[in-house]
N, C-alpha and C positions, 0 to 999 in steps of 0.2 A: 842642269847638268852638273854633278860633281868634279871637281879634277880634282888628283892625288896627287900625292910628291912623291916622290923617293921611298918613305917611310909610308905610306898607304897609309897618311892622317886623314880621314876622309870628315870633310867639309856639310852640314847641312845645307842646302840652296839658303834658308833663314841667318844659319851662321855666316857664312861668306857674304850673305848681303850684307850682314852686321858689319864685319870687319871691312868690307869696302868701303863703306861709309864713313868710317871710322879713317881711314885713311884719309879720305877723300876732308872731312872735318878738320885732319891736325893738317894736314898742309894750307889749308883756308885760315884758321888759327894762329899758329906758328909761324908761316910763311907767308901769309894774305896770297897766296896762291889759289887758283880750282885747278883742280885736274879731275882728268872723264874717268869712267870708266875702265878703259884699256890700260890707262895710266895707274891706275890703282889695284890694278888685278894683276899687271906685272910686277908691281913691288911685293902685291902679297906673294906670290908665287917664289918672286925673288928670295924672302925672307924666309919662307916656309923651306924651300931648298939650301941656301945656306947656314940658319942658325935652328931651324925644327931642330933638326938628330941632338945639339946640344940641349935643349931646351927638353926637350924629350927626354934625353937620357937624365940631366941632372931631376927633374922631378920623376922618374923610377928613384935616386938613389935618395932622394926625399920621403920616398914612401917606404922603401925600404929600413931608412932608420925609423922610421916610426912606428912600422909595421915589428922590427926589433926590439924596440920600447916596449912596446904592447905583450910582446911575448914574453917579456924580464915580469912586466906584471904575473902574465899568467903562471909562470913559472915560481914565484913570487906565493901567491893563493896558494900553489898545489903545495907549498910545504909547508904554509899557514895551518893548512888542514890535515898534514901530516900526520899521525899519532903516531 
């Protein structure tokens, strides 16, 4: 089963198993702690709800200057070939 956030980032069951895991790993790591499942699925949830919308927005305005770059190229060509 999928869960959303806020932002309807929608999670593969593969992905989320990823990132559980991944959690579950740096606190064993890091921490010499385990934590279950529940415990890992709340912090993802946690983080996805308060830092997604940033994390989100700043890579749109990542893509967008790059997306910008590319157009100064294209624009760039069109009066290369100008006559």
């Amino acid at each position: 089963m999928e869960r959303k956030t806020f932002l309807n980032i929608n999670l593969t069951s593969e992905e989320r198993k990823k990132l559980l895991e991944e959690i579950k790993c740096f606190f064993y790591e890091e921490r010499d702690e385990e934590i279950g499942v529940i415990a890992a699925e709340n912090l993802l949830d946690f983080f996805m709800d308060t830092m997604g919308k940033q994390i989100y927005n700043k890579a749109l305005d990542d893509a967008k200057i790059w997306f910008d770059n590319k157009m100064k190229d294209v624009e760039s060509d069109y009066y290369v070939n100008y006559k």
